[in-house]
N, C-alpha and C positions, 0 to 999 in steps of 0.2 A: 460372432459379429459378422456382419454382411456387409458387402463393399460399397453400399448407400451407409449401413451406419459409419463408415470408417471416413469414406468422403466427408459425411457432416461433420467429424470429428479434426479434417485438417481442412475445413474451408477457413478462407479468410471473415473474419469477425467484428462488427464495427465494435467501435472504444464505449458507446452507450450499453451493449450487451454486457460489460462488467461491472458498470456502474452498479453501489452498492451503499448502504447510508446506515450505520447502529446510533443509536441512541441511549448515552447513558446516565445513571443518577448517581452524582459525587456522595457517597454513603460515608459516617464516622470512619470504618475500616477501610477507606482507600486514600483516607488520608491524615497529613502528619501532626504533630502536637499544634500548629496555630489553623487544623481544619483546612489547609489549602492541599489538595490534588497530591499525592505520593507520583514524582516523575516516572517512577518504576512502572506504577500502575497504567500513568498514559501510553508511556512505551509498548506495552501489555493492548491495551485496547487498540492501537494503532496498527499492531501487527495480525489483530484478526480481522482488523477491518481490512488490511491489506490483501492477506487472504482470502476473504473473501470476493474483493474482486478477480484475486488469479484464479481462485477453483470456480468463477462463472464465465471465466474467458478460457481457459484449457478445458474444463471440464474434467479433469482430474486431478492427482492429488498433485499435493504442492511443497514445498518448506523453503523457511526464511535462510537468505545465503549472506546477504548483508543488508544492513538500515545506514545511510546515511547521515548526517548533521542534523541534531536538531536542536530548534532554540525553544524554551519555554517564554511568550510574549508575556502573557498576563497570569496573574492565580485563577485559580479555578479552585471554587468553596464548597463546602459541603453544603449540600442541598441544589448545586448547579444542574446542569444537563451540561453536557458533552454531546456534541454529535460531531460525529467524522462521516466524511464523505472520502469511497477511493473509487478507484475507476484505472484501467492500465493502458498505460501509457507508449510501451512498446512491446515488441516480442524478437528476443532474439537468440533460435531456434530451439534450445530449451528452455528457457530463462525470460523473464520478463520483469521490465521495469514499471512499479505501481505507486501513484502519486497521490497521500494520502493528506488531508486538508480538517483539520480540526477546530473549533468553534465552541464558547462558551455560552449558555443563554440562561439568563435568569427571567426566570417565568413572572417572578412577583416586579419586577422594574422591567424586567422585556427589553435588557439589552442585549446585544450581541456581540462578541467580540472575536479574534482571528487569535487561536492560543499558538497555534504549531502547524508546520507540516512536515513532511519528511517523504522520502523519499527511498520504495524498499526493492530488492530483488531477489525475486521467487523464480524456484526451479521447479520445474513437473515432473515428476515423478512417477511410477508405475507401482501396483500393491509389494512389489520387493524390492524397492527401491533403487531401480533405475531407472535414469534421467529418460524422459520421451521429448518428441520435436512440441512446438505449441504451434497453433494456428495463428497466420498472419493477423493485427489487429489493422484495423484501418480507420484512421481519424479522418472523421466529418466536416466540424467545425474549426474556424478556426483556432481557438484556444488549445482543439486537441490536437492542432498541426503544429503549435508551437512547443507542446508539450512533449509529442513524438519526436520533432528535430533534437529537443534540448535531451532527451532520454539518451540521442546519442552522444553527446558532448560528453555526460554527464559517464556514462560508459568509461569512454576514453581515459578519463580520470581517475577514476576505480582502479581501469587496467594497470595507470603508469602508477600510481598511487602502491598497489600490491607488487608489482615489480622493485621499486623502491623500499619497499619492508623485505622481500625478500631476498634483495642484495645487501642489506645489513645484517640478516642473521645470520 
């Protein structure tokens, strides 16, 4: 690798560069005896959608370190779509916080509605599994300025959150 590719590799990144959108169809097998949505399986989609916004903003590989709270709003039925939207929210020198935005549509009524979001942290990684720096992300808009402040907040909490499990065990 050459010191142009390594530059491109820790420039700062704006937060639309990771933006990332799957699309999916609530099949028999993803869900429970009354046909609505297995939680496990959103959980499951949400975290590759998350992913995939961190392996388009590092550029390398990645793994899930923690997912926050999340609420299920509405069911979600067989024969639905599911589309998640993520895009990353911060970066903080290995690690980065990805804010992932899920939605139910049914095609035949064409409504829409706001199922979940969640909020995940990913670590970059190297092919043997050390942690590498990520490149600065830099919010645009305003949504993604509010979104970058609150990543830190949101941080903080984590931190004292984990200190507080660890001084109980």
């Amino acid at each position: 690798m050459n010191d142009d590719d390594k530059a491109k590799l820790t420039c700062p990144r704006p937060v639309r560069e990771s933006i990332s959108e799957m699309t999916e169809i609530v099949l028999p097998n993803d869900a429970n005896p009354l046909n609505a949505l297995l939680g496990g399986r959103l959980m499951h989609w949400i975290d590759l959608a998350g992913a995939m916004a961190a392996h388009r903003h590092s550029r390398t590989y990645v793994v899930t370190a923690s997912i926050d709270h999340m609420d299920f709003l509405v069911p979600v039925r067989v024969g639905d779509f599911v589309i998640l939207r993520s895009s990353v929210n911060r970066v903080f020198r290995t690690s980065m916080e990805v804010g992932v935005k899920v939605w139910v549509e049914n095609y035949l009524s064409e409504e829409h509605h706001h199922v979940s979001s969640a909020y995940l942290t990913f670590v970059a990684i190297d092919a043997a599994g050390n942690k590498v720096a990520v490149p600065p992300v830099v919010p645009e808009t305003e949504d993604e300025k509010r979104r970058y402040d609150g990543a830190a907040r949101r941080r903080e909490i984590r931190r004292t959150e984990s200190a507080q499990r660890k001084a109980r065990s």
